[in-house]
N, C-alpha and C positions, 0 to 999 in steps of 0.2 A: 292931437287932431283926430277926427273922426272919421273911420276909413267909409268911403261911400261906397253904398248899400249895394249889392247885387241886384242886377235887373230879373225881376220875377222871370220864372221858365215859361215855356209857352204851354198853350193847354195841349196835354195831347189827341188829336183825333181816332177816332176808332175806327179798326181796317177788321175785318172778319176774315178768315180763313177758314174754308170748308176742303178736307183733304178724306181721301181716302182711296180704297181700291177702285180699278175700273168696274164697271157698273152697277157701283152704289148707289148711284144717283146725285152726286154730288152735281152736276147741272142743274137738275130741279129744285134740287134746294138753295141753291145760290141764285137762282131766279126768285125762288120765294123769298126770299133773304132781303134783297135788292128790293124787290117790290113792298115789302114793309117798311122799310128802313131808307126809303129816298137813297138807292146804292147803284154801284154799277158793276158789271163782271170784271174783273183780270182775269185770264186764263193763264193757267202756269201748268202748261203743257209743252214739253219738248219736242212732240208730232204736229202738233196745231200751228206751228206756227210756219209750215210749210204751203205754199199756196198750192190750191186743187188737188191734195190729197186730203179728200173730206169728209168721205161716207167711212172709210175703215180708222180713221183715228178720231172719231166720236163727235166731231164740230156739229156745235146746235145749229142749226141752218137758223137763215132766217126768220124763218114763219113761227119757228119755237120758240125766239128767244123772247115772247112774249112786251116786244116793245121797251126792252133794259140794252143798253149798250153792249157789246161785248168786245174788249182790248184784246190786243196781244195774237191775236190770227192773223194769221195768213202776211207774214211777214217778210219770207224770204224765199228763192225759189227752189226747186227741188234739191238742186244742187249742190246748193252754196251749204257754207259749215257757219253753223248756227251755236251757241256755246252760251254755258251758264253765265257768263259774265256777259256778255251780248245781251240774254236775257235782262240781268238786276237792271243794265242802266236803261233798258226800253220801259221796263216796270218802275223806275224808281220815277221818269218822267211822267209817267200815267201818272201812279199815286198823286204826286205833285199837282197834276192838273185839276185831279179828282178832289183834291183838298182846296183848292180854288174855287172851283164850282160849289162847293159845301155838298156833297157827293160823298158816301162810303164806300169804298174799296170793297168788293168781295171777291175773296181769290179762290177760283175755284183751283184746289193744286192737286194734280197728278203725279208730277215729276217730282219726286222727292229734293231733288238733288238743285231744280230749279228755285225751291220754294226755301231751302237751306241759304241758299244764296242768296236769295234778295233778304230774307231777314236777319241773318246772321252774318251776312256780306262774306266774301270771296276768302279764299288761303290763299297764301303767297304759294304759287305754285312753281314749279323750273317751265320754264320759255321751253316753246316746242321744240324738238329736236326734229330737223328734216329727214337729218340722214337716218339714225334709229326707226325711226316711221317708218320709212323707205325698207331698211331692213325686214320689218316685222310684217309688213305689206307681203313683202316676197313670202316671205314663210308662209302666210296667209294663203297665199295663192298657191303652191307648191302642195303646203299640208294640209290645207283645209282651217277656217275659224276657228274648229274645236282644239286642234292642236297648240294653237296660242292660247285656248283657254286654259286648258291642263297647264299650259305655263305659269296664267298667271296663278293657277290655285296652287299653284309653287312655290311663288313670290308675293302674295294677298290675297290667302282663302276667303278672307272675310268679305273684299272688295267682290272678288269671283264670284262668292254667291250672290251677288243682286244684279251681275250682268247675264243677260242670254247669250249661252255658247256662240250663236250664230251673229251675235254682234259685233262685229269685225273692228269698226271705230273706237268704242267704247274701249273694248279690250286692247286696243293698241294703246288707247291714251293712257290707260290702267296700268300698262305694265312701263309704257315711256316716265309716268309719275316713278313709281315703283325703283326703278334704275336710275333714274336722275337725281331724283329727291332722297335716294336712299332709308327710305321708309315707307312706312304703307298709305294709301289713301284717305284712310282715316286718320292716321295721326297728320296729313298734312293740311286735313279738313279742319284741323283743330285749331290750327296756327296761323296769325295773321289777322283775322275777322275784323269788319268793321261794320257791325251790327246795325238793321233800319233806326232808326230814331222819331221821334215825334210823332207817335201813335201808339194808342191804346189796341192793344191786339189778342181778338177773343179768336180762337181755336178751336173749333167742331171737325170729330171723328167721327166718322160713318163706319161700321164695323159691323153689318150684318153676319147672321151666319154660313159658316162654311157651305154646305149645299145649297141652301139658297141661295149665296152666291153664283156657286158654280151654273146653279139653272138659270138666272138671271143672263149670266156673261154666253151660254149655249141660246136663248131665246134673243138678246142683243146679235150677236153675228146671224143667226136665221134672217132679222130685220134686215141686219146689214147689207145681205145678199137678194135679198127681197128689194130693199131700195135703189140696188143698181151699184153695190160695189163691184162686180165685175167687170160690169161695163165700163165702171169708171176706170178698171184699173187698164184694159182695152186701151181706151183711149189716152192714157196716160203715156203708156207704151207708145203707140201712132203717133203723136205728138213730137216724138224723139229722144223723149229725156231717158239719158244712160240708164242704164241696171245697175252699173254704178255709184247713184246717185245716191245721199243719206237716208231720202224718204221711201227708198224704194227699199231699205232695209228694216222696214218696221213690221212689224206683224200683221200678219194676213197680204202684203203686199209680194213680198219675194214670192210665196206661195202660187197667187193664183197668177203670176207671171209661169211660174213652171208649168201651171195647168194651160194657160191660152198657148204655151209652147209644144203645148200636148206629152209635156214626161210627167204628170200626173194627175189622177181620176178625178174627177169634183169629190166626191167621199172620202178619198184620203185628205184632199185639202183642208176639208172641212174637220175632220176628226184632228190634225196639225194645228191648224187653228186654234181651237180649241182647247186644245195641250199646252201651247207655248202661251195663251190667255191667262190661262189658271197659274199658270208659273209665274208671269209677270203680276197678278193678281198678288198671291203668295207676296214676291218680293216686296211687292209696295207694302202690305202690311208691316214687313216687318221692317224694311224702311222708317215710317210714319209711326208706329210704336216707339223711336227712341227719340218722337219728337217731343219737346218738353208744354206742360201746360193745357195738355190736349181735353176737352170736353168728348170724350169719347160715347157715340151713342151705337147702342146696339139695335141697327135696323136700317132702313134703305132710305136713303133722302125724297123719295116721293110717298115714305107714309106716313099718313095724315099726323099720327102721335108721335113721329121723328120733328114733323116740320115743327108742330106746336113744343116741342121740349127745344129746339135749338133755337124758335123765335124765344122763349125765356130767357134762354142762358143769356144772346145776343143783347136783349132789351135790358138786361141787368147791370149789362157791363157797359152800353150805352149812357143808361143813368148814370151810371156811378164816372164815368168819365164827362158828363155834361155837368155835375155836379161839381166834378173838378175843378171845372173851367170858371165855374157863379167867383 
């Protein structure tokens, strides 16, 4: 008897992913991206998706986004705990929709660790522990955030270096992983996965130069504060929401809360700022350097011979997956 035939695979659709440091431009090009290629934005930003915290964590306002959708903003409130896995399944519904519409995905990704996860899907990780949190909370408070960092560069150096000392959450979830799961972060990242499926997925790196970086991300916060991030951070405060809150612990926000508190100068904010930018820059590279398959371009997403070498790569890999499909 004749065993019957396997049902042919579906064709895969094409999703683009443009990742790099912050103010590469990886906005601008994923608008241009989109605008060739009938696409729409996913943001895979871990700050963005916080509502009305929007001038310091880079969100394209309206008027920029140049009439392309943009997903995944402005999702939850300041407050509330927002989590990689919260993330895949908000993003994995977009995609889905987005392949509906015959729409291409373009993710513009920041968060390393977001973009890990939606493509490569989740680790089986150990269920939160209250009490442990509870504990390391206290220490927090008592020692200060850096002292639980020193901890964790005790227990996962490697984990340690891509979090900010001052990132209290992070490093509690870092070291809770750590002690529960009796291994490091990375090896728990490894195990488990249940990888995207049903798309053809091209990869553009943004990788200008060092200094030119760094001038870029000093001329970005100059804007920043030009366009009313203080004010906004003002009225954020006013409003009522904790200092406790997640989004009030992102960068540049704790900050000039201590200055509208008056325990520090606009100039030293502004040179902190700046510091803890270029460190978070840093990490994300080397982040995003162990991602696989990456079209790495040496240069800033809004220049002209960036745009034109990643609409190439894009267009190639489009073909060649439309071709699949004939």
């Amino acid at each position: 008897m004749n065993a019957t035939p396997a049902e042919p695979a579906a064709p895969l659709a094409p999703l683009i992913v443009v990742l790099g440091p912050t103010a590469s431009g990886k906005s601008a090009l994923g608008i241009d991206l989109a605008q060739k290629f009938g696409g729409e934005i996913v943001v895979c930003d871990s700050t963005q998706v916080y509502r009305r915290f929007d001038i310091g964590t880079g969100k394209v306002p309206l008027a920029g986004q140049q009439g392309i959708p943009h997903h995944l903003m402005d999702l939850v409130e300041p407050d509330e705990l927002f989590t990689a896995g919260k993330y895949r399944r908000r993003a994995l519904e977009t995609l889905l929709d987005l392949r509906r519409s015959n729409k291409i995905p373009v993710i513009t990704a920041g968060t390393g660790l977001y973009l890990r996860a939606l493509l490569e899907g989740l680790a089986d990780s150990p269920a939160r522990s209250e009490e442990l949190r509870a504990r390391l909370a206290s220490i927090a408070v008592k020692h200060g955030p850096r002292h639980l960092h020193k901890t964790l560069c005790r227990l996962d150096r490697e984990t340690a270096r891509r979090i900010e000392p001052a990132d209290t959450q992070k490093i509690i979830r870092a070291i809770e992983l750590r002690i529960l799961a009796g291994k490091s972060v990375d090896e728990i990242h490894r195990s488990g996965r249940d990888p995207l499926q049903g798309f053809a997925i091209v990869k553009i790196g943004l990788a200008p130069g060092r200094e030119a970086l760094y001038a870029r991300i000093h001329d970005r916060i100059d804007h920043m504060i030009s366009a009313g991030w203080i004010e906004e951070v003002r009225a954020l405060i006013d409003s009522g929401i904790p200092a406790s809150a997640k989004a009030f612990q992102f960068i540049g926000y704790s900050q000039w809360r201590d200055y509208l508190a008056g325990n520090l100068q606009k100039e030293v904010v502004i040179d902190e700022i700046r510091k803890a930018t270029r460190r978070f820059a840093k990490r994300q590279l080397t982040w995003f350097r162990r991602e696989p398959n990456v079209h790495w371009l040496q240069g800033f997403g809004d220049d002209t011979s960036i745009v034109r070498e990643a609409s190439n790569v894009c267009a190639e890999e489009i073909n060649s997956s439309n071709s699949r499909k004939k």
